[in-house]
C-alpha positions in Angstrom: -60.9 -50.7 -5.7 -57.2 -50.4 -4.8 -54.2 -49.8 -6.8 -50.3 -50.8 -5.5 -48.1 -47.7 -6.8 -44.9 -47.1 -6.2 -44.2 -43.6 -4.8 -39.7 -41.4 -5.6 -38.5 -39.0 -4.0 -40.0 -39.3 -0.5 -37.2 -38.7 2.0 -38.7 -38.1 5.2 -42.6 -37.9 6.9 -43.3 -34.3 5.8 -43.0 -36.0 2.4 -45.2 -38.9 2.7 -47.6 -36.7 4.5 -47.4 -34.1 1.5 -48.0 -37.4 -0.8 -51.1 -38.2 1.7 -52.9 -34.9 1.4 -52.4 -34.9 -2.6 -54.2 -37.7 -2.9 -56.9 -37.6 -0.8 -57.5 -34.2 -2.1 -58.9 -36.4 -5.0 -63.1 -37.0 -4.7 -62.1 -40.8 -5.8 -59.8 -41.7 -3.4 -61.4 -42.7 0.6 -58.2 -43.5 1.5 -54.0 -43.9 1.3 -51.4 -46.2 2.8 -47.9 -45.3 2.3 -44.7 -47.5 3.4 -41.9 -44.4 3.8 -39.0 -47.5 3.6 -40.6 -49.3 0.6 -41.6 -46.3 -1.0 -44.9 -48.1 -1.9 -48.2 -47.0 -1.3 -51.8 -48.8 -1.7 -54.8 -46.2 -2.7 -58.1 -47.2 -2.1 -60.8 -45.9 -4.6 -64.2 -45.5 -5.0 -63.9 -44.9 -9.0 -61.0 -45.7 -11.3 -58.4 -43.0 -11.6 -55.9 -42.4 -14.6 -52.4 -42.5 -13.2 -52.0 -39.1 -14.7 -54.4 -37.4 -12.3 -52.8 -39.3 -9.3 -49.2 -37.6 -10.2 -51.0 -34.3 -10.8 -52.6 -34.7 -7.2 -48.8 -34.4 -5.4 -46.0 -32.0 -5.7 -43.8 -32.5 -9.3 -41.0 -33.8 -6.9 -42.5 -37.0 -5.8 -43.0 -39.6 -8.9 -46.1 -41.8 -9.0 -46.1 -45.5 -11.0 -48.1 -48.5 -11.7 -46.8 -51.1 -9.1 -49.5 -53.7 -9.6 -53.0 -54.4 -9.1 -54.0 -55.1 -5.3 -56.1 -58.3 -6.7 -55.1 -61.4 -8.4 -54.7 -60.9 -11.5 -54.9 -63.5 -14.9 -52.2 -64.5 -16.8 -53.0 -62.2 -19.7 -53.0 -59.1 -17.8 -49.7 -59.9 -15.5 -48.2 -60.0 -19.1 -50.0 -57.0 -20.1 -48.7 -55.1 -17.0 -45.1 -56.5 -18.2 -45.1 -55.1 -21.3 -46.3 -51.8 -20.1 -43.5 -51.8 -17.5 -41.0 -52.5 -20.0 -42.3 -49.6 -22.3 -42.7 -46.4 -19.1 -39.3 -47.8 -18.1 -37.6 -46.8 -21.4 -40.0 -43.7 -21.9 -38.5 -42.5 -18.6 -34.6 -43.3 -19.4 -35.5 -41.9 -23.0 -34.1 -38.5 -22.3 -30.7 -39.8 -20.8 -30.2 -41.8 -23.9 -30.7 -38.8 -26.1 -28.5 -36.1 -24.2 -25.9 -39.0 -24.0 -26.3 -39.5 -28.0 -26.0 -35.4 -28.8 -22.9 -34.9 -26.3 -21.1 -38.0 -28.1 -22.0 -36.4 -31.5 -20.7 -32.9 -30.7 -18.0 -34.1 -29.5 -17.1 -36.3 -32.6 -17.7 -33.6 -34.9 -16.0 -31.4 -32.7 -12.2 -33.1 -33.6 -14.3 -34.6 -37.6 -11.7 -33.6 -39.7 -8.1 -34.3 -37.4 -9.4 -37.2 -34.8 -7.5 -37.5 -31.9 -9.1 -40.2 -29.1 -8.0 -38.3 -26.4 -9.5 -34.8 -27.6 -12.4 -36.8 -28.1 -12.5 -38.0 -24.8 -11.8 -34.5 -23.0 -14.5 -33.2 -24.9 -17.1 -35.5 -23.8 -16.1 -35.6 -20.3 -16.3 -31.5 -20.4 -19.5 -31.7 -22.2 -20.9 -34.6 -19.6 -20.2 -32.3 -16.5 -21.8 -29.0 -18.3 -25.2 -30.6 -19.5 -25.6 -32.8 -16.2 -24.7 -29.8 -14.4 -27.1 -27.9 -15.8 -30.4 -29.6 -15.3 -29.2 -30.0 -11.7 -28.9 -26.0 -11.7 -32.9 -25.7 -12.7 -33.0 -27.1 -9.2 -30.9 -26.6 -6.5 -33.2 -26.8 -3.8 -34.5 -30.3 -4.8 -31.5 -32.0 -6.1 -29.8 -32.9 -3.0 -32.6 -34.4 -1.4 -32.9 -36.8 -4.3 -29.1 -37.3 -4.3 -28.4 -37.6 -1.0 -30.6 -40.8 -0.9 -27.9 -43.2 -2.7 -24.9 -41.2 -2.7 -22.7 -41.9 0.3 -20.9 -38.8 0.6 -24.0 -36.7 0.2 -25.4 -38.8 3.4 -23.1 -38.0 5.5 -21.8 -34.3 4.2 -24.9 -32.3 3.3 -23.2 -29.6 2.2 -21.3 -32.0 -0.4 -24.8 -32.1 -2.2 -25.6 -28.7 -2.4 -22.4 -27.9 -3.9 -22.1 -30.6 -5.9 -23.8 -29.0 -9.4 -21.3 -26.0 -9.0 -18.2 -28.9 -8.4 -19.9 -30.3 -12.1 -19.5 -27.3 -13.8 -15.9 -26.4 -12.2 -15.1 -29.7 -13.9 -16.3 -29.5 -17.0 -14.9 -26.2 -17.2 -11.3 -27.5 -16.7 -11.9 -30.5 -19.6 -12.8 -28.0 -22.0 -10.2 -25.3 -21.3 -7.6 -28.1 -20.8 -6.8 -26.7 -17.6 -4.8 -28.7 -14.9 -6.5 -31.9 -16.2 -4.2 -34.2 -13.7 -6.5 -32.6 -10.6 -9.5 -32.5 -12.8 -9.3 -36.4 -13.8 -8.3 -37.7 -10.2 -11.0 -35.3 -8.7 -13.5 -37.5 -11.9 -12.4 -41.0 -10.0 -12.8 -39.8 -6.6 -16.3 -38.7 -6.9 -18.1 -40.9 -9.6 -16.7 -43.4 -7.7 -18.2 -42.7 -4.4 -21.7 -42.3 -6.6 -21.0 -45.1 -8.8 -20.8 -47.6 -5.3 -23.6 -46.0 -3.8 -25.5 -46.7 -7.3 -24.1 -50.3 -7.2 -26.0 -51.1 -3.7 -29.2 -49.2 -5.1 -29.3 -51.6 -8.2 -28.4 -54.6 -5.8 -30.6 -54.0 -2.8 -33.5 -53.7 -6.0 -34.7 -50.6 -4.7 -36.5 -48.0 -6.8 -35.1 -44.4 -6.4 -35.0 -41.6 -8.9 -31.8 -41.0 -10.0 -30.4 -37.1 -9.5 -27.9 -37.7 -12.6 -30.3 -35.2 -14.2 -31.5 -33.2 -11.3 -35.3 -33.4 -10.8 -36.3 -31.5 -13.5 -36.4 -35.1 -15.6 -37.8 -37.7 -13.7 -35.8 -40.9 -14.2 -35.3 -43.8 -12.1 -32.1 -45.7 -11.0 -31.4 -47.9 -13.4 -28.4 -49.9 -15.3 -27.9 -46.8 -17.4 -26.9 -44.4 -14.4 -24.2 -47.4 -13.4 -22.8 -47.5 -17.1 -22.9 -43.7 -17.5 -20.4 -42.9 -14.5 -18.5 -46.4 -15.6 -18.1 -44.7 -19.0 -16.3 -41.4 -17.1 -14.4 -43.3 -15.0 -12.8 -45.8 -18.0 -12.6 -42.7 -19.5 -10.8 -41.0 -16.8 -8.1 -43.9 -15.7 -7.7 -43.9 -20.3 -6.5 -40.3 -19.8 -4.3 -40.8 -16.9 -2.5 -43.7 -18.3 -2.2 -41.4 -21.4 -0.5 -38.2 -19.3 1.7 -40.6 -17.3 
């Protein structure tokens, strides 16, 4: 029996070999094929294997899914397989949604009682950078590997993505002090702009990637929410620079 998965967070050959030597650590598994550039990877079984024991079998940085079956299958289970898709793709995105929906609360009921758009928007912007910041904090050591795979900047400046989680917190810092928030604005366009293009090709060229937005502590893939969270920022951003000008 073989099963098509589809293998994150594999950056160079000590990865796919550290992939390799998980799985074949499991009695079921005779043998693994891995394609580094497609980040795909066919395992050949003896016995089935619950996808759970095949992400357990490989270091917590590398993210294992269903791709599809290596035979043909029928109608009803390509539908089946759809359906499922649909649902592990919105489990996964499932905690962006809700630290997106508690940062937009606080900061309404942050300004309830006098409302002021532009508080509003200063607050979430500082509250964005502090939260994202901090799940990439629980792993500083990971995070720019997984970043440095779409952003263009973090490709060719490593350093850029190591420091990158302390430039975050610098930033929300100065939205919720209200300190020089001319630099910190511009400095908001510069570099969720760089990440939003390099997100853009990701989303274009169809390839699956984890996305660092929340370090690697949550495992979520690129998706059309990463592109509309950094296009909410940067509206946001441009809002408040018409605003002080």
């Amino acid at each position: 029996m073989k099963l098509k998965v589809t293998i994150l967070g594999m950056t160079c050959g000590g990865c796919k070999a550290a992939v390799e030597k998980g799985l074949l650590s499991l009695e079921a598994v005779s043998k693994v094929e891995i394609d580094l550039e497609k980040e795909e990877g066919v395992i050949s079984m003896t016995q089935p294997i619950e996808l759970g024991a095949l992400q357990n079998a490989v270091p917590s940085k590398f993210t294992i899914s269903l791709k599809s079956l290596a035979k043909t299958p029928t109608v009803e289970s390509e539908a089946v397989t759809d359906i499922t898709a649909e649902k592990t793709k919105f489990q996964q995105l499932k905690p962006l949604f809700l630290i997106l929906l508690y940062i937009v609360v606080a900061s309404v009921l942050m300004h309830f009682k006098n409302w002021s758009w532009s508080e509003f928007m200063l607050d979430f912007m500082g509250l964005f950078y502090i939260v994202f910041s901090f799940f990439k904090m629980l792993d500083l050591k990971g995070f720019p590997e997984s970043f440095q795979m779409y952003d263009p900047l973090a490709k060719r400046v490593p350093v850029y993505a190591r420091v990158y989680p302390f430039i975050e917190t610098a930033l929300g810092l100065l939205f919720l002090m209200r300190v020089e928030l001319q630099i910190a604005l511009i400095l908001t366009l510069i570099i969720l702009g760089i990440t939003t293009i390099g997100v853009t090709k990701t989303l274009v060229s169809k390839k699956s990637i984890r996305c660092a937005c929340l370090g690697t502590a949550l495992k979520l893939p690129m998706s059309e929410a990463t592109f509309i969270e950094n296009a909410i920022m940067i509206v946001m951003a441009v809002l408040m620079l018409v605003n002080i000008f």
